[in-house]
C-alpha positions as CSV (number, residue, x, y, z in Angstrom):
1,X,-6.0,-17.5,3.4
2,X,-8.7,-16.4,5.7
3,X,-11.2,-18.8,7.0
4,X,-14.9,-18.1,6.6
5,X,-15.2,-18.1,10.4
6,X,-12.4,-15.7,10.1
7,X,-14.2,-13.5,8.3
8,X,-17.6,-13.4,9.9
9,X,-15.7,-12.8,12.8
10,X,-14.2,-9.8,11.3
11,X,-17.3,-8.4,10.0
12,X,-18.9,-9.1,13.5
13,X,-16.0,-7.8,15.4
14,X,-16.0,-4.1,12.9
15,X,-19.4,-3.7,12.9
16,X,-19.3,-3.3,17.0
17,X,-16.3,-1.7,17.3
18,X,-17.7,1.1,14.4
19,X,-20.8,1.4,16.7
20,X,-18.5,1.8,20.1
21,X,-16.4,4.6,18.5
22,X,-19.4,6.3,16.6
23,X,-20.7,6.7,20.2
24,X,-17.3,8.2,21.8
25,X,-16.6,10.5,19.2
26,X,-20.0,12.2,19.9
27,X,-19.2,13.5,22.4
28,X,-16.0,14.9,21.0
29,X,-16.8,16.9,18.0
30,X,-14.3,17.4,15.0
31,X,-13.4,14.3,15.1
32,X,-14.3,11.0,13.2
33,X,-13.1,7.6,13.8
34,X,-14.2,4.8,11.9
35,X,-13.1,1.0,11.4
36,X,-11.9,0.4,8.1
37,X,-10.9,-3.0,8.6
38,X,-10.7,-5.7,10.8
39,X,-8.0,-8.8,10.6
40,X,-8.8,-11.8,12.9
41,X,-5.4,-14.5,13.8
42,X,-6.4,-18.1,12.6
43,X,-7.1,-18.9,16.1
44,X,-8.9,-16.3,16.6
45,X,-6.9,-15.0,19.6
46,X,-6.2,-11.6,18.3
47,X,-8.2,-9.4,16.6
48,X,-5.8,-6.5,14.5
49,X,-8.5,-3.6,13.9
50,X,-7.1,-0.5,11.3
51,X,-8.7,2.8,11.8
52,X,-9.2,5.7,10.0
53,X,-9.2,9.1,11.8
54,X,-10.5,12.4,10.2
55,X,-8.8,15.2,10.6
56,X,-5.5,12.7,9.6
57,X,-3.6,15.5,11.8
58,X,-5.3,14.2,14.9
59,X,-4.4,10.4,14.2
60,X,-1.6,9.9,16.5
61,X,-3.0,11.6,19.3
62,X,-6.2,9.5,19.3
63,X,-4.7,6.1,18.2
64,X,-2.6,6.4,21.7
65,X,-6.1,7.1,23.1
66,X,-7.4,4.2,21.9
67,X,-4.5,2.2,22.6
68,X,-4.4,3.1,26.2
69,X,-8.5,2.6,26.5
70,X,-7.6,-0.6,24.8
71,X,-8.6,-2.8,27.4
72,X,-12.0,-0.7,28.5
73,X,-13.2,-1.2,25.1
74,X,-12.4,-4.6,24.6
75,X,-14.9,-5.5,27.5
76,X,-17.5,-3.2,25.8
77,X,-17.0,-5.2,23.0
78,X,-17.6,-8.5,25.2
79,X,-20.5,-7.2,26.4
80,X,-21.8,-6.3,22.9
81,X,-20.8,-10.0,21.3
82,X,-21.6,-12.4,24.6
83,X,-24.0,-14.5,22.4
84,X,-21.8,-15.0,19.2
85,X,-18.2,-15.5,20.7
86,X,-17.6,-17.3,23.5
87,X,-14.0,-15.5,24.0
88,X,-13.6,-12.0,23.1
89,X,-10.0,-11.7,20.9
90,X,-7.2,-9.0,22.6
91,X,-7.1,-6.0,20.3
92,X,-4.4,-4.2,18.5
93,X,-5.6,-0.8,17.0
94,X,-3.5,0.5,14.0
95,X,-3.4,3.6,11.5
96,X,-5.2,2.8,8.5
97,X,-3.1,5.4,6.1
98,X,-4.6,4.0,2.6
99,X,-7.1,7.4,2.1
100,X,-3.2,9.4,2.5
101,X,-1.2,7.1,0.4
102,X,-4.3,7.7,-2.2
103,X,-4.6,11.0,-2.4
104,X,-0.9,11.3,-2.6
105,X,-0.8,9.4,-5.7
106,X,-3.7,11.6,-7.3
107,X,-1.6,14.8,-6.3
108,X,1.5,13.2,-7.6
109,X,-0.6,12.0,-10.7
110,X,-2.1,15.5,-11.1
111,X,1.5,17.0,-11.0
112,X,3.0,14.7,-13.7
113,X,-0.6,15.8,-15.6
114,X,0.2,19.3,-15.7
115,X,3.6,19.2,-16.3
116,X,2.8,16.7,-19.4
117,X,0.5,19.9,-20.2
């Protein structure tokens, strides 16, 4: 069960890292990267932050972005959060496939639909 520190520590810790990546993917255009979710460890060591990418093509590519920029934007994120956290958590960045397993089930859903037809 999360802790209520847990959580505002998630909400904090999304709602900075949405800003930082609405700011890189400016300057890229196409592509849009936002933080669907944010999972804090009960000692608030590490911070496990799912992402969803649109196009879903370009996910990989720009997850292993992220994940080798890890360590940039986790000081950007320090910078940001100096007055509410005392120690910024390390950061794991992960695929947040839920919109893709959803709209498989509506096209799976909308098969068995016309085939009931």
């Amino acid at each position: 069960m999360e802790s209520t520190r847990q959580a505002k520590i998630a909400r904090l810790l999304q709602k900075e890292l949405s800003e930082i990546f609405r700011q890189q993917t400016a300057k890229t255009h196409g592509v849009l990267v936002s933080v669907s979710a944010v999972r804090v460890s009960p000692d608030l060591s590490i911070a496990r932050a799912y992402l969803s990418v649109f196009p879903s093509d370009k996910a990989k590519e720009i997850l292993d972005s992220i994940n080798h920029s890890a360590k940039t934007i986790r000081y950007e994120l320090a910078q940001r959060v100096r007055y509410q956290l005392r120690k910024t958590p390390e950061l794991t960045f992960h695929i947040d496939d839920s919109l893709d397993y959803i709209d498989k089930i509506d096209s799976l859903l909308g098969a068995d639909r016309q085939e009931a037809e």
